[in-house]
VOGU-3710 file (C-alpha; in Angstrom, 3 decimals, decimal comma):
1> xxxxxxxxxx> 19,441/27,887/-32,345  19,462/30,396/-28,989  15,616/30,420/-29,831  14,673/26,806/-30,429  16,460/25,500/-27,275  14,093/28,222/-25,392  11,212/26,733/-26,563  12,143/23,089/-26,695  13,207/24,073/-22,699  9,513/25,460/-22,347
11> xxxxxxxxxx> 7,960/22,621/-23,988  9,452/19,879/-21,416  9,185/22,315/-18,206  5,116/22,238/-19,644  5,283/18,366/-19,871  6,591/18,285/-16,581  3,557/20,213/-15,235  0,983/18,005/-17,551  2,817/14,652/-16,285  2,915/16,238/-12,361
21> xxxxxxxxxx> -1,236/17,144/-12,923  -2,178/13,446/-14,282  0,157/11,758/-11,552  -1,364/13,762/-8,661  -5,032/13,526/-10,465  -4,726/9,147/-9,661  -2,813/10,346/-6,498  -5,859/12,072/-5,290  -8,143/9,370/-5,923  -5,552/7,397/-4,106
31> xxxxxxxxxx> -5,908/9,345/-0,999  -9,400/9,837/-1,313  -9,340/5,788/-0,517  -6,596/6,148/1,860  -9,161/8,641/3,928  -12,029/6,263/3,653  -9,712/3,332/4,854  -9,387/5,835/8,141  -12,627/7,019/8,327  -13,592/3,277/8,421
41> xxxxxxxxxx> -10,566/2,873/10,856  -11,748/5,632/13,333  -15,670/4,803/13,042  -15,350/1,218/13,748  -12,233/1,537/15,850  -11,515/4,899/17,740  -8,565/5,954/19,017  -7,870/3,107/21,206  -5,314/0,385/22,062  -6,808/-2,200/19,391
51> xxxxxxxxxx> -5,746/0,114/16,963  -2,693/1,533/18,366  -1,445/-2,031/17,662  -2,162/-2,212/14,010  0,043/1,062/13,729  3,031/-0,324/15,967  2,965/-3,598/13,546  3,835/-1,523/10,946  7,083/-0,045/11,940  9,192/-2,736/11,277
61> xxxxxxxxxx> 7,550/-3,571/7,711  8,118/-0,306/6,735  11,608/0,635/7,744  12,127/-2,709/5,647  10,303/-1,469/2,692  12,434/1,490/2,905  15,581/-0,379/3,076  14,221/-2,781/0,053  13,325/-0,143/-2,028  16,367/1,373/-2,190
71> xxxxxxxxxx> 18,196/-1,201/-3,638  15,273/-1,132/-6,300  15,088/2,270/-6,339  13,882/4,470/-9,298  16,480/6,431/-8,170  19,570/4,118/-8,735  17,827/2,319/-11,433  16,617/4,461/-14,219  20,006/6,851/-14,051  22,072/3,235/-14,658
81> xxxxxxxxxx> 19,433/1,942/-17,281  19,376/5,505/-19,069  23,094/5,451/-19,629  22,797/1,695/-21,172  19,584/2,906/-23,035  21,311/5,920/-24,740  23,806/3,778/-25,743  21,671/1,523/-26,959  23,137/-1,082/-25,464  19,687/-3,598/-24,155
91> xxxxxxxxxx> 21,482/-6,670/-23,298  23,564/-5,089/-20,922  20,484/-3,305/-19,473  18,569/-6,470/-19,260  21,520/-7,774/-17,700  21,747/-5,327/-15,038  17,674/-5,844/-14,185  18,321/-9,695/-13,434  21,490/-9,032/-11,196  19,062/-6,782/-9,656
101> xxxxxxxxxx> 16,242/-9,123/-9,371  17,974/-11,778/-8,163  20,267/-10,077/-5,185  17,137/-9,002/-4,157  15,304/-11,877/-3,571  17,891/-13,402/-2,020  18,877/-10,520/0,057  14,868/-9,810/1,028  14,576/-13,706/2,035  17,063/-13,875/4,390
111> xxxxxxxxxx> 16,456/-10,817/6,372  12,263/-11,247/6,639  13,377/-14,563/8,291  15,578/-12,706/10,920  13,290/-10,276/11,669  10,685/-12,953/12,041  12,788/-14,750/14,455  13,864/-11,171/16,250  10,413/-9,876/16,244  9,465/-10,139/19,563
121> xxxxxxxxxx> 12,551/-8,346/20,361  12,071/-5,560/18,408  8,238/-5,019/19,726  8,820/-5,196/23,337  12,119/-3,272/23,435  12,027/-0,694/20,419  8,481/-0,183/18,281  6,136/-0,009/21,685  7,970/-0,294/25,166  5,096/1,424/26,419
131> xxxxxxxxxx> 2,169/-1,244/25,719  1,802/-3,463/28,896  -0,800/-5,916/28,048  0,628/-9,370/26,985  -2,264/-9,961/24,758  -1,864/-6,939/22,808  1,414/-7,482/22,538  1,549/-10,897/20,765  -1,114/-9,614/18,916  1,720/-6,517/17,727
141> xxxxxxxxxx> 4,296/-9,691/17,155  1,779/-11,615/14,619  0,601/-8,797/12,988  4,383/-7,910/12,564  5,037/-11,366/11,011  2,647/-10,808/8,353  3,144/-7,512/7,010  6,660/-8,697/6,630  5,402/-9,723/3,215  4,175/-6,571/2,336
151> xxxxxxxxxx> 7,835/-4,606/1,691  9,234/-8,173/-0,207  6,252/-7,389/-2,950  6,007/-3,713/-2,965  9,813/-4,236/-3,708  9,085/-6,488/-6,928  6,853/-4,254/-7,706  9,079/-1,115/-7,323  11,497/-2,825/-9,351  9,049/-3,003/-12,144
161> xxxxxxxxxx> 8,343/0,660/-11,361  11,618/1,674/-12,667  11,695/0,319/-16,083  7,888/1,831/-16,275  8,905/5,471/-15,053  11,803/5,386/-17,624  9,917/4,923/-20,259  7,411/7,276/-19,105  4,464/5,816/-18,310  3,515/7,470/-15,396
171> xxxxxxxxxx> -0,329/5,779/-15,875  0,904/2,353/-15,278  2,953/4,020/-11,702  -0,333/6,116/-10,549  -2,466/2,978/-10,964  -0,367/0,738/-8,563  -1,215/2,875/-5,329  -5,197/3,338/-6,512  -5,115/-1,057/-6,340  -3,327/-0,963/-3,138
181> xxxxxxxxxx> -6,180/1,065/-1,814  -8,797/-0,834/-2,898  -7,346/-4,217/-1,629  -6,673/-2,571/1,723  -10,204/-1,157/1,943  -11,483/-4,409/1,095  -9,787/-6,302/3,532  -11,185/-3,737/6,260  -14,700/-3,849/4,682  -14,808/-7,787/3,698
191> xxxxxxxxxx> -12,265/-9,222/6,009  -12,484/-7,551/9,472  -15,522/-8,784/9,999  -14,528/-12,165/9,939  -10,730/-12,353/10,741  -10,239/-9,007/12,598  -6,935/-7,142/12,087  -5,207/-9,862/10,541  -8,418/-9,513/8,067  -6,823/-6,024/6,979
201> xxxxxxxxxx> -3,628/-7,494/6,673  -4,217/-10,060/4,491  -6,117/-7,176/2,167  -2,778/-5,388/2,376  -1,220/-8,148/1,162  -3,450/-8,921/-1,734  -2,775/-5,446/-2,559  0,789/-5,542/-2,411  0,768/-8,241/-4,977  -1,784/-6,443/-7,201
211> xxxxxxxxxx> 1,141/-3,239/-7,270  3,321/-5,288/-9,354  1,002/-7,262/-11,278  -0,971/-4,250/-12,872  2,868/-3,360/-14,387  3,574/-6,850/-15,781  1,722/-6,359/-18,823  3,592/-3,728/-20,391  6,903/-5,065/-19,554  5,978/-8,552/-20,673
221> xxxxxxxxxx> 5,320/-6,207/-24,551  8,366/-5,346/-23,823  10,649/-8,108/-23,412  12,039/-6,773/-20,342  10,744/-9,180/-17,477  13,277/-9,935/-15,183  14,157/-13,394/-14,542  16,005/-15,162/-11,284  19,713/-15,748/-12,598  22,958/-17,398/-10,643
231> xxxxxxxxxx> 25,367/-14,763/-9,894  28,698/-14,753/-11,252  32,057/-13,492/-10,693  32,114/-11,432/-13,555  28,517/-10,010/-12,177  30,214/-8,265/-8,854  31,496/-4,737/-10,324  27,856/-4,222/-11,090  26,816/-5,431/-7,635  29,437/-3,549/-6,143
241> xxxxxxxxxx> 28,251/-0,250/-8,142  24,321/-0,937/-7,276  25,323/-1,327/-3,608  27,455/1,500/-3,470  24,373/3,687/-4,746  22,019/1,997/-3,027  23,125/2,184/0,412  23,386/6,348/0,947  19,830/6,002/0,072  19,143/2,856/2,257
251> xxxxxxxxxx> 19,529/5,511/5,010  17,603/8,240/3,685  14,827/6,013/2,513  14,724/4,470/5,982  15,147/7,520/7,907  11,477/8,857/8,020  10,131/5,327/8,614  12,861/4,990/11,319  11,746/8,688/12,756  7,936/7,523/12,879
261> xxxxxxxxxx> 9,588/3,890/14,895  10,891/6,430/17,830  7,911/8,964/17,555  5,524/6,236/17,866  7,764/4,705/20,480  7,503/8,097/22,397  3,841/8,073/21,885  3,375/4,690/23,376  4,936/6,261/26,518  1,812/8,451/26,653
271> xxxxxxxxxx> -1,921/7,377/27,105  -3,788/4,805/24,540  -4,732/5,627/21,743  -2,333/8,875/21,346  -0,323/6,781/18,831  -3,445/6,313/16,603  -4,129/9,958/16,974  -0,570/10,701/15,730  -0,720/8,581/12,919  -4,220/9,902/11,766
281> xxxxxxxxxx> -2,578/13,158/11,587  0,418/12,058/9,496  -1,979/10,284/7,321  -3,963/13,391/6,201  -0,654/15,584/5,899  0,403/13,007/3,569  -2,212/14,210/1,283  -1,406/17,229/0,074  2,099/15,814/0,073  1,787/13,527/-2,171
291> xxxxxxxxxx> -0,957/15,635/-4,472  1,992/18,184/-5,081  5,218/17,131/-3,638  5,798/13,917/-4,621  3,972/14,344/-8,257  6,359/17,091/-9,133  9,366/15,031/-7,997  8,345/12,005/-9,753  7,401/13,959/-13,147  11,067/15,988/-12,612
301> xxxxxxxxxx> 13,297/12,469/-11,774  13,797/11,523/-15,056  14,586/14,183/-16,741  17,018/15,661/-14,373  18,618/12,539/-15,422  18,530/12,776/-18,839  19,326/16,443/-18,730  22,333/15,773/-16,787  23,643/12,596/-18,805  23,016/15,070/-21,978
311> xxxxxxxxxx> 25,774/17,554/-20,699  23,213/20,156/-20,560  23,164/22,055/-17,315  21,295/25,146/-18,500  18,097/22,843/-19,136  18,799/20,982/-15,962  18,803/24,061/-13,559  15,664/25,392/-15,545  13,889/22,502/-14,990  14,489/22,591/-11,356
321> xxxxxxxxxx> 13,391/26,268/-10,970  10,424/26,038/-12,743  9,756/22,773/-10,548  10,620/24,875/-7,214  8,271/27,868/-8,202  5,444/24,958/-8,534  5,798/23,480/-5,140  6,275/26,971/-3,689  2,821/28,404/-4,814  0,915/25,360/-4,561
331> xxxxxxxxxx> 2,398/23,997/-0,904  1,847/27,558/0,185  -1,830/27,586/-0,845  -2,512/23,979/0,616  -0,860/25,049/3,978  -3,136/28,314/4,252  -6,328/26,522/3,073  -5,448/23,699/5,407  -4,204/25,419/8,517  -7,509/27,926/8,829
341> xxxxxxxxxx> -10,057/24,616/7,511  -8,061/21,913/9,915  -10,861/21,130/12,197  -14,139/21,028/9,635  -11,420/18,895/7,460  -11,012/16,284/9,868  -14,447/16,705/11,047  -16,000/15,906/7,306  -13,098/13,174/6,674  -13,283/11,816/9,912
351> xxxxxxxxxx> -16,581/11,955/11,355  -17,547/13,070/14,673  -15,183/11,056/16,595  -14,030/11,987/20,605  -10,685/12,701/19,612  -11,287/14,937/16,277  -10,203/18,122/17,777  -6,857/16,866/18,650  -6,220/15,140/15,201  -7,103/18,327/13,836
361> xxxxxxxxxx> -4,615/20,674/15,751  -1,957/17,661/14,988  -2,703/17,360/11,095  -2,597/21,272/10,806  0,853/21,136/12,800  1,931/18,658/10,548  1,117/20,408/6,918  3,105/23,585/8,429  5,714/21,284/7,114  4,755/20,839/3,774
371> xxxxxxxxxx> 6,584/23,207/1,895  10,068/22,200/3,583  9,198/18,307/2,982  8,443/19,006/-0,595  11,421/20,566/-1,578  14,139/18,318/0,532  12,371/15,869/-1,167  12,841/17,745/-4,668  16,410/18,793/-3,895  17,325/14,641/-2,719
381> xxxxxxxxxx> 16,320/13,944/-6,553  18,787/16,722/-7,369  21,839/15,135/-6,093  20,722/11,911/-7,078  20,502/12,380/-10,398  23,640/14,078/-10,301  25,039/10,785/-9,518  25,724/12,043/-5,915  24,433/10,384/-2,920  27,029/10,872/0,187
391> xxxxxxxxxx> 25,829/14,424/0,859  22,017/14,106/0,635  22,604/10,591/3,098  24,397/12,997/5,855  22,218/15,820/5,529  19,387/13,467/5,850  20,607/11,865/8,902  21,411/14,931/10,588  18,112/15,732/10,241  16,424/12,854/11,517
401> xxxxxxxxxx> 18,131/12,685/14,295  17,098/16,634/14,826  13,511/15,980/14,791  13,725/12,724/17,013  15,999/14,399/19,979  13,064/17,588/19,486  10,501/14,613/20,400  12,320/13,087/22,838  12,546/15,751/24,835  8,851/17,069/23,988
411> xxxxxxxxxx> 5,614/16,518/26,233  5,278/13,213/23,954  1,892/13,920/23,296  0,538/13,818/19,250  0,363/17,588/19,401  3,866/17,780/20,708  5,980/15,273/18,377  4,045/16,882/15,767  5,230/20,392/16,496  8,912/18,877/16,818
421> xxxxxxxxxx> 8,590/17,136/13,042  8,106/20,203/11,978  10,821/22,801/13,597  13,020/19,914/12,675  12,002/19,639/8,964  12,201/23,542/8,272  15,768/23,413/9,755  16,863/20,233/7,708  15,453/21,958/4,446  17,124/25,067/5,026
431> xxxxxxxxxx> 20,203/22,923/5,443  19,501/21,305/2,597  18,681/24,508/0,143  22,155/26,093/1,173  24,117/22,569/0,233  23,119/23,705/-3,093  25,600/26,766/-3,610  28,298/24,609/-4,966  26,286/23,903/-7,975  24,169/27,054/-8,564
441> xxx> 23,149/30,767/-6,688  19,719/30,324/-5,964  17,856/33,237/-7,296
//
């Protein structure tokens, strides 16, 4: 028995690496658009003020994608749906997706029309304090307006996500991002030429409605559409328990957007175009992040959870080792290869634009912080699938605000709030590693 639980333990830690390859194979072609979006960005832009504005309309949007995909989180959705689905119990699951569905629309309507009444608020006082011409300005405030969209669809569409990734098809969730690409690309291609910024945006949008849509078909198979329902009184306790999970990872979700609000708010401070040149940076360390970091995780999610509703902590831990030793050797290979190939990276990905040196020293700052991302990221999944959420929520604050007061009080410069990202993640994932000793000795 000893014996076949070894292998059967082998066999799923291999799946996890098969699952973690495919995800980060669509991932890369993913990112290989995301690059061409900025080469075309940086070619036909440069590191200027028309720019910089495209990247401060964004904050807002994406804090509130954070905040909306929490409460439709993979995370607090596919632990609740495996417990009904091992119990076999699909009416109460399908319940439990259109209480979801619906407090989400309604909750997603009624703050995009806040912030678009608070938005100019916001702009001027918190995203870019720094930006002085009027013009650009209101441009920031429309631009704002729009993308608002963006988080309500990518929310649908991470709602759909959930039911997808439980039942393991990881295609269907690599394909979404590959769509959102395209769209985005085309926009920049198709529609800047005729609309300007706003052109981009409305590819983004497209694109944002394309995530979900691609997902529709499969769920539609299965029966398992969610539809708009009226909420009833009975309906709170499982309100009550989504919230209650949902809101410790609000924060955490929200916190790295919220860190890139003030670090682009700091770089706004500093000449034009430094904010572009920051976000270039975090761009292309987002590669390799999401090539090994977030494929792992998302391959590992569900079956912490299943491994953990099944009682069996051996195969749990084991599956969390094997995933750590992963991230370890391949992080630590991408931040070698990166650190000592930064400039001819940028340089080929790029092109030859005036600020490429800069980018370059910034991006390589920035992957110095790959390994720690990857495994606070790994070690989050941990506790959530633990059922846990308080401690991961404090420990990520603490560190957010670490990193932030680091920028603050750097030169404010790209090169600079990069640098302080990173002394600040290293700290919050040792932090983070050592919370772990009331579960297991780390070996």
């Amino acid at each position: 028995m000893q014996l076949l639980n070894t292998l059967k333990n082998r066999l799923k830690s291999k799946s996890i690496q098969k699952t973690a390859i495919m995800i980060a194979g669509f991932t890369f072609l993913s990112q290989l658009l995301s690059i061409f979006r900025d080469r075309l960005f940086a070619n036909q832009l440069g590191t200027g003020l028309i720019l910089d504005s495209y990247y401060y309309a964004f904050r807002i949007p994406d804090i509130l994608f954070a905040i909306f995909t929490s409460l439709v989180s993979v995370t607090v959705l596919i632990p609740l749906l495996v417990k009904y689905d091992k119990d076999n119990d699909h009416g109460t699951m399908k319940k439990v997706y259109n209480i979801l569905f619906s407090v989400f629309f309604i909750f997603s309507t009624v703050l995009i029309l806040l912030l678009i009444i608070y938005m100019p608020f916001l702009i001027t006082k918190l995203v870019a304090p720094g930006v002085r011409d009027l013009n650009v300005v209101n441009d920031i405030i429309l631009y704002s307006r729009l993308l608002l969209l963006q988080p309500f669809f990518l929310g649908l569409s991470n709602l759909l996500g959930s039911y997808t990734q439980m039942k393991e098809k990881f295609l269907l969730y690599s394909l979404s991002p590959l769509i959102y690409n395209i769209a985005t690309i085309f926009g920049l291609v198709f529609l800047y030429p005729f609309f300007g910024i706003k052109g981009v945006i409305y590819g983004i949008l497209i694109g944002s409605i394309m995530h979900g849509l691609i997902q529709i078909p499969f769920i539609h198979a299965n029966r398992f559409l969610p539809v708009f329902i009226r909420i009833k009184k009975s309906d709170l306790p499982i309100i009550k328990e989504i919230i209650l999970s949902s809101l410790p990872r609000a924060f955490i979700l929200s916190l790295f957007q919220i860190q890139f609000l003030f670090l682009n708010s700091f770089a706004s401070l500093s000449n034009a175009g430094n904010t572009s040149i920051l976000n270039f940076a975090n761009n292309l360390q987002g590669v390799p992040m999401a090539l090994i970091g977030v494929s792992f995780v998302v391959a590992a999610f569900p079956r912490f959870t299943k491994r953990f509703a099944e009682g069996d902590e051996k195969s749990f831990w084991d599956i969390f080792q094997y995933t750590v030793k992963k991230i370890l050797i391949y992080c630590g290979l991408a931040t070698i290869s990166i650190w000592f190939l930064k400039d001819y990276i940028v340089f080929i990905l790029l092109g030859d634009i005036e600020a490429y040196k800069i980018i370059a020293l910034s991006f390589g700052i920035f992957t110095l912080s790959l390994i720690p991302q990857c495994l606070q990221l790994l070690i989050i999944r941990v506790y959530y699938a633990r059922g846990e959420n308080r401690t991961p929520a404090f420990l990520s604050i603490v560190g957010a605000i670490l990193i932030i007061m680091l920028a603050y009080f750097s030169n404010k410069d790209a090169v600079s709030i990069a640098t302080a990202f990173t002394i600040g993640s290293w700290i919050s994932c040792l932090v983070f590693v050592f919370s772990l000793k009331k579960f297991i000795k780390l070996s």
